[in-house]
C-alpha positions as CSV (number, residue, x, y, z in Angstrom):
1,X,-2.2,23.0,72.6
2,X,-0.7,21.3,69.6
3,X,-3.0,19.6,67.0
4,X,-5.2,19.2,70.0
5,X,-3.2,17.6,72.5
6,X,-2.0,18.7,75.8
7,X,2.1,18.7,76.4
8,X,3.7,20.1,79.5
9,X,7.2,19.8,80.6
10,X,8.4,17.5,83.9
11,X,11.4,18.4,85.4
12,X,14.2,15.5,85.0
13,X,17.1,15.1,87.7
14,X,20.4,15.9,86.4
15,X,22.6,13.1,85.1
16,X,24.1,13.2,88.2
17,X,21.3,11.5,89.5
18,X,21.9,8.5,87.3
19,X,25.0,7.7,89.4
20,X,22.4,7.2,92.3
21,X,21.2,3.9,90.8
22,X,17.8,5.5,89.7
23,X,16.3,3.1,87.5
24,X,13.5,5.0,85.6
25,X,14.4,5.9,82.3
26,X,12.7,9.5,82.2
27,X,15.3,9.8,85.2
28,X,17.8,9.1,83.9
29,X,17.5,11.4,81.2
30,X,21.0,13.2,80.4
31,X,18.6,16.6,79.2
32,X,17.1,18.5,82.4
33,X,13.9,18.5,81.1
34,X,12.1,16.3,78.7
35,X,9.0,17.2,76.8
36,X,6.7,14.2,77.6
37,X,2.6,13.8,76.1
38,X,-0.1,12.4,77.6
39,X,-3.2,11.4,75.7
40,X,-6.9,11.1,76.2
41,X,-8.8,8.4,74.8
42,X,-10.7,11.3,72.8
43,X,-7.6,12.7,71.9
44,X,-6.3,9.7,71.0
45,X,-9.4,9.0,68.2
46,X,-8.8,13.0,67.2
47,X,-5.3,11.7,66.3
48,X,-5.9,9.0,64.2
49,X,-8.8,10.8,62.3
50,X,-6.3,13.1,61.2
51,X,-3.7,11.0,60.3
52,X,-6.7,8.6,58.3
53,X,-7.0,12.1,56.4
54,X,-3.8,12.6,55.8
55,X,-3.2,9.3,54.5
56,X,-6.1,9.9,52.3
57,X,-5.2,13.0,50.9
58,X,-1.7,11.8,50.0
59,X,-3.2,9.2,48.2
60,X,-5.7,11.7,46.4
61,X,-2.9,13.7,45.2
62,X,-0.7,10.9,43.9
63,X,-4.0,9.6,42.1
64,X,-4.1,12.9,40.4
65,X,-0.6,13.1,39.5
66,X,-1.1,9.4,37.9
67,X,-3.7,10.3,36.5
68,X,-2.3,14.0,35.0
69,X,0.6,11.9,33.8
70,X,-1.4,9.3,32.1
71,X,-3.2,11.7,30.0
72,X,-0.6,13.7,29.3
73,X,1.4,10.5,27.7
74,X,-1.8,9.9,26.3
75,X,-2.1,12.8,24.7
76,X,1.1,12.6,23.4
77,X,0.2,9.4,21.4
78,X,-2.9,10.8,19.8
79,X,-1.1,13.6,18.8
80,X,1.8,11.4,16.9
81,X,-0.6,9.1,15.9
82,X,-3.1,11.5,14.2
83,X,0.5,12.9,12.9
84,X,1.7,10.2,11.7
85,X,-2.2,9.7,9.6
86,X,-1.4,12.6,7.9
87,X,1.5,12.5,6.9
88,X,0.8,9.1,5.4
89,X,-2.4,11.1,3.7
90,X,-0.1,13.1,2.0
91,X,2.9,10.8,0.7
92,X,-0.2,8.4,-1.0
93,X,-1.6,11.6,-2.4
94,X,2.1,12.2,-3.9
95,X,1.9,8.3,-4.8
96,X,-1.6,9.4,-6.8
97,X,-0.8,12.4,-8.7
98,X,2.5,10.7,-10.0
99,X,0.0,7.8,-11.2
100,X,-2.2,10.6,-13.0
101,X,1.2,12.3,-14.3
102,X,2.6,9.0,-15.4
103,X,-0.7,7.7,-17.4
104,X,-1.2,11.2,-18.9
105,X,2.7,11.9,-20.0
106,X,4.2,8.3,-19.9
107,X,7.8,7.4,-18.8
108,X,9.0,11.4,-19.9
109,X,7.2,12.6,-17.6
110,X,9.0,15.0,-15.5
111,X,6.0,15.6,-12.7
112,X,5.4,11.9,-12.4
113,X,9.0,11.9,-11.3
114,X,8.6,14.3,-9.2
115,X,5.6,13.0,-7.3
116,X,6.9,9.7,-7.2
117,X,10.5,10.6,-5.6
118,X,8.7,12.7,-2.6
119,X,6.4,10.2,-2.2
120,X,8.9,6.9,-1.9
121,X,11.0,9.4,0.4
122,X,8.2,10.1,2.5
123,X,7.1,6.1,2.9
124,X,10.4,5.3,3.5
125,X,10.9,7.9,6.8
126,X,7.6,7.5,7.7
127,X,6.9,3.4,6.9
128,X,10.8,2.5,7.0
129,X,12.9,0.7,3.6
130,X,11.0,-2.2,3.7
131,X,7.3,-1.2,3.3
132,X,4.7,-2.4,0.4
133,X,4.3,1.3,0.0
134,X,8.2,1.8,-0.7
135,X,8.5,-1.3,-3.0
136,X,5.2,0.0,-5.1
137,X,6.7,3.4,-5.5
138,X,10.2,2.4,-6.4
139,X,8.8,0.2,-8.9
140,X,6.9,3.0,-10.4
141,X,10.0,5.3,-10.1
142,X,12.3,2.5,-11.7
143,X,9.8,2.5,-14.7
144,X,10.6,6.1,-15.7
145,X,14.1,6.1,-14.5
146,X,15.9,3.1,-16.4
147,X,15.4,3.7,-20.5
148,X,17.4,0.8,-21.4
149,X,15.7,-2.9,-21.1
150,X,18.5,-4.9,-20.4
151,X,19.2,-2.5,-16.8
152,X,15.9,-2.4,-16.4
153,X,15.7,-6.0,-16.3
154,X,18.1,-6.4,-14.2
155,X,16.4,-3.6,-11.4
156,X,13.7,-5.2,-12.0
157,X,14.8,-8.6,-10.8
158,X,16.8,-7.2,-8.2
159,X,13.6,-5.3,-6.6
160,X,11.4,-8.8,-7.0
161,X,14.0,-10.5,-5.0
162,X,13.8,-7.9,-2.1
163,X,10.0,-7.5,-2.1
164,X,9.9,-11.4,-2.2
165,X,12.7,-11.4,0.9
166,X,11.0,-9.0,2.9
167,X,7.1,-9.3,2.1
168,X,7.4,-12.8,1.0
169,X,5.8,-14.5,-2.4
170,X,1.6,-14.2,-1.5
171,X,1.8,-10.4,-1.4
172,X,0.6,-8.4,-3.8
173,X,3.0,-6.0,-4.5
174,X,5.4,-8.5,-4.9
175,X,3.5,-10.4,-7.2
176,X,2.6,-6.9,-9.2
177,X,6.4,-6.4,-9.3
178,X,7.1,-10.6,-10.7
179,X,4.3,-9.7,-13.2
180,X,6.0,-6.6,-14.3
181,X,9.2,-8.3,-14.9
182,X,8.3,-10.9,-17.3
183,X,6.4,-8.1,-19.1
184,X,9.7,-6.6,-19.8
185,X,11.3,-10.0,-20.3
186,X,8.7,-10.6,-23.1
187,X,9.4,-7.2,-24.8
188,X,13.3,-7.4,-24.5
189,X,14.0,-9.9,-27.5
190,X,10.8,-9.8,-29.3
191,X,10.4,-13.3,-30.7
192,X,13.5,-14.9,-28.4
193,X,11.8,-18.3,-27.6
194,X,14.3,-18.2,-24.6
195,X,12.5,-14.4,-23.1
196,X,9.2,-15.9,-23.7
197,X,9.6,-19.2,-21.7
198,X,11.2,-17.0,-19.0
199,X,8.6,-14.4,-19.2
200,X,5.8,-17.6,-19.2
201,X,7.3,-19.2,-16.2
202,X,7.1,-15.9,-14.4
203,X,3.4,-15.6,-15.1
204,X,2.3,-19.0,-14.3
205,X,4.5,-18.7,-11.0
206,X,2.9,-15.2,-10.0
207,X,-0.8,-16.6,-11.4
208,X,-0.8,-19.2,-8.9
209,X,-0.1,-17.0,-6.1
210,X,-2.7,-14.8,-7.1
211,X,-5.3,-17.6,-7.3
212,X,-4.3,-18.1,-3.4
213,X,-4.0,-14.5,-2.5
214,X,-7.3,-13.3,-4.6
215,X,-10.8,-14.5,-3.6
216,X,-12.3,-13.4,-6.6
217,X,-10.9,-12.5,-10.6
218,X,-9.1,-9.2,-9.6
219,X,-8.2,-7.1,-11.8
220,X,-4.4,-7.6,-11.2
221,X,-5.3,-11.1,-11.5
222,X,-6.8,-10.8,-15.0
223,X,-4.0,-8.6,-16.2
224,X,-1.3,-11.8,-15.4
225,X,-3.6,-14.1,-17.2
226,X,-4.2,-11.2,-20.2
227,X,0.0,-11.4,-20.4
228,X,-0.4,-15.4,-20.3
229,X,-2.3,-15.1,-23.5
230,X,-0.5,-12.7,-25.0
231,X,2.7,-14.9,-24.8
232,X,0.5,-17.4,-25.9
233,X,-0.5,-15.0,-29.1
234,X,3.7,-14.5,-29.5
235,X,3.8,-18.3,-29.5
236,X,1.5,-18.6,-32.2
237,X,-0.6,-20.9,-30.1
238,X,-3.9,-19.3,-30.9
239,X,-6.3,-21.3,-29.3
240,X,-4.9,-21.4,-25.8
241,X,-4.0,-17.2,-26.6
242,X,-7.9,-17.4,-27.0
243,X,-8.7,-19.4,-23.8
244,X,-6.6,-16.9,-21.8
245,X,-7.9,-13.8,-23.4
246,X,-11.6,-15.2,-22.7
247,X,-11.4,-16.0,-19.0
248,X,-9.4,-12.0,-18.8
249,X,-12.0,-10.6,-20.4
250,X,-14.9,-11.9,-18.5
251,X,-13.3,-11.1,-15.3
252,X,-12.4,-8.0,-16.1
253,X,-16.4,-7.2,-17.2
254,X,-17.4,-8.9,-14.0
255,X,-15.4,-6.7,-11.9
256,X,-14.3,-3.3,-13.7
257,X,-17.3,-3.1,-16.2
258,X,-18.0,-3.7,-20.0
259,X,-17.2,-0.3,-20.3
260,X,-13.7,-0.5,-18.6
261,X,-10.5,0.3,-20.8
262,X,-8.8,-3.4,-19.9
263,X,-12.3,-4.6,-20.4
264,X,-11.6,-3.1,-24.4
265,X,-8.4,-4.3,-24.2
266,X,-8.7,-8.2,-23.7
267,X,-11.8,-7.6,-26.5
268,X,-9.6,-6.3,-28.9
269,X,-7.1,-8.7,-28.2
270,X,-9.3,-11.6,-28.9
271,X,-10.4,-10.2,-32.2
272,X,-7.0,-10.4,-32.6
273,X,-6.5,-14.0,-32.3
274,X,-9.9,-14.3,-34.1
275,X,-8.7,-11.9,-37.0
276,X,-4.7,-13.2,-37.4
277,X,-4.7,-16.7,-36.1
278,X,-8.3,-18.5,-36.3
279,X,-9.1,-16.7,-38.7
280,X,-12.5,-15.9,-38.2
281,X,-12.8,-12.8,-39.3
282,X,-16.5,-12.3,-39.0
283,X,-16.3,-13.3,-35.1
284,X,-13.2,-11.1,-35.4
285,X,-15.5,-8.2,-36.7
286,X,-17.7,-8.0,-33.7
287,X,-15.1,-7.8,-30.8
288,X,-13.7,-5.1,-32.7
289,X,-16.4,-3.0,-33.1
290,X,-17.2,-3.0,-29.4
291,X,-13.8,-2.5,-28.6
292,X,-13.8,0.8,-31.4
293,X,-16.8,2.0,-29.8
294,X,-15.9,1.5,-26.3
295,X,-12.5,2.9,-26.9
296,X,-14.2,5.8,-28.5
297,X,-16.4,6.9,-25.9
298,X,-13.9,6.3,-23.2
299,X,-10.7,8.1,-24.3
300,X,-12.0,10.0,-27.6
301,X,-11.1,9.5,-31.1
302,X,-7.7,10.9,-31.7
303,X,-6.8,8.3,-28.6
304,X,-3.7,6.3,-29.1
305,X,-5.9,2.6,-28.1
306,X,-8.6,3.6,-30.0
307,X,-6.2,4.6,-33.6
308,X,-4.8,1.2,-32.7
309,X,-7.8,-0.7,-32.6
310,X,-9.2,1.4,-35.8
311,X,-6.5,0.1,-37.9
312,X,-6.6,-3.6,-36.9
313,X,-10.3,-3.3,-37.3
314,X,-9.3,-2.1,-40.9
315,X,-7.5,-5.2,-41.6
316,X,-10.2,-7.2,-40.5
317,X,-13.0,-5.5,-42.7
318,X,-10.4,-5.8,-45.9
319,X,-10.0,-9.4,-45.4
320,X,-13.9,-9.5,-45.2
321,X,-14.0,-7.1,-48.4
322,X,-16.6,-5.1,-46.4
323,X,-16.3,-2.0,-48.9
324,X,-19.2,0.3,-47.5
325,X,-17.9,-0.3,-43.8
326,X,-14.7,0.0,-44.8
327,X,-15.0,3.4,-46.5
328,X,-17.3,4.6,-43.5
329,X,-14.4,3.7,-41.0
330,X,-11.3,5.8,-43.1
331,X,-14.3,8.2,-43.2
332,X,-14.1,8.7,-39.5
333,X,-10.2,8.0,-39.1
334,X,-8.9,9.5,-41.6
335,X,-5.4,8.9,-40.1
336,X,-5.5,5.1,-40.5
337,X,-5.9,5.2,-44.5
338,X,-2.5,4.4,-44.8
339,X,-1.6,2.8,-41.6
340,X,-0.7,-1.0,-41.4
341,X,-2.6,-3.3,-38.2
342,X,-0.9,-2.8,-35.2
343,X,0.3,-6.1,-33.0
344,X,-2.2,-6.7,-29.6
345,X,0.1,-5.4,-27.3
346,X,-0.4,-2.1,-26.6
């Protein structure tokens, strides 16, 4: 028996028996004996039962090999994908600490460097050359790199072009970088009426694409309009330096605080208007002395805002011939005895 059937062998004539006109097939057989097997209908049910199993099996074990396979490749992409989290994790950490570096040494800062040059390298093998990530950080690293304005312009117009190109105009990092560049537009020539229009038109142009990109006054938002009125202030057009300064500063409380430092800027900065160009120096007076005691509490005396707002304050309480609360403020800063008002940018 084999698998359950019965086979047995029949004796075949030889071939010569072909020759003799035998018709049957199984006679005519060249081999003299061919293994023939007869089935019963129960064998014939045991047979197919086993193949049926068979055939099920099979498929059982390519089911598990798919199936094996599957999560294997699966697998695989959780494993680069959780990799790939990380690894961002740590280039925006890098991206972070060159921030803190940067705000606490300024553009000499060696670590901010540092931080900054891993960090882009990392966005740019991880996030490839044309990332937000990559155009934020090179930004940042352009800042400390490039001493001389006129070059720095020039990066700078170069790198807006790009972001614009590959991000397009309603991004915010390209609209961060735009806003940078007419800062240092402004501040190249000073009083150049030709910088300022420049810088102005740059504002205006990355304003309005806020105002579409931004559902609410953001804070990067604010600071293009702060710019606006200090161009405005350059310009010696005081009241609409004023309206600018007002709509910053309220947008700035609303979203960042009273307490916030750009808060005490855009406050100082319209007693600044108030003090130099309206002239209202007791309107002035106020402003200042929340943004002296904001700046104060914030960043500590000895702070480079709050000496600045100190000695503007100072100015303002001369032209007010405030004696007792002028003696009171040299009192506490005794630095700014001597010092001259400083201009509103800072």
């Amino acid at each position: 028996k084999l698998f359950g059937l019965q086979r047995r062998f029949v004796f075949l004539p030889s071939s010569r028996a072909c020759k003799k006109g035998v018709s049957s097939h199984a006679d005519c057989c060249t081999h003299p004996c061919f293994p023939q097997t007869h089935f019963s209908t129960k064998q014939q049910h045991t047979h197919t039962n086993m193949i049926s199993r068979a055939a099920i099996l099979a498929i059982i074990v390519v089911v598990a090999a798919i199936y094996t396979n599957y999560g294997y490749f699966h697998d695989s992409e959780t494993y680069h994908a959780n990799r790939r989290i990380k690894k961002l994790a740590e280039y925006d950490s890098y991206a972070l600490q060159g921030r803190l570096a940067f705000e606490k040494g300024g553009a000499n800062s060696v670590e901010a460097l540092r931080y900054y040059s891993w960090a882009k390298d990392g966005y740019e093998d991880l996030l490839g050359p044309e990332d937000e990530k990559v155009f934020k950080t090179e930004k940042s690293l352009l800042l400390i790199t490039v001493k001389d304005n006129a070059r720095r312009v020039s990066r700078l117009k170069e790198l807006a072009d790009r972001a614009e190109n590959a991000l397009g105009f309603e991004n915010i990092v390209t609209l961060d970088i735009m806003n940078t560049l007419a800062i240092e537009i402004d501040d190249k020539n000073g009083q150049d009426k030709r910088a300022q229009n420049e810088a102005k038109s740059i504002l205006e142009r990355c304003l309005k694409g806020q105002e579409r990109v931004y559902e609410y006054e953001h804070e990067d938002m604010m600071m293009t309009v702060m710019n606006l009125g200090n161009i405005y202030f350059a310009k010696r057009e005081h009241e609409k330096a004023l309206e600018f300064y007002m709509r910053a500063l309220k947008g700035q409380q609303a979203t960042l605080g009273k307490t916030h430092t750009s808060s005490l800027t855009s406050m100082m900065n319209i007693a600044n208007v108030l003090n130099d160009g309206i002239q209202d120096f007791a309107q002035a007076e106020t402003y200042y002395k929340g943004a002296l005691e904001g700046f104060e509490s914030q960043l500590g005396r000895h702070h480079r805002f709050t000496l600045v707002t100190a000695a503007n304050y100072k100015n303002c309480l001369t032209k007010l011939v405030d004696i007792p609360a002028l003696k009171e403020l040299e009192r506490r800063f005794p630095s700014i005895a001597d010092e001259r008002p400083y201009n509103n940018k800072q």
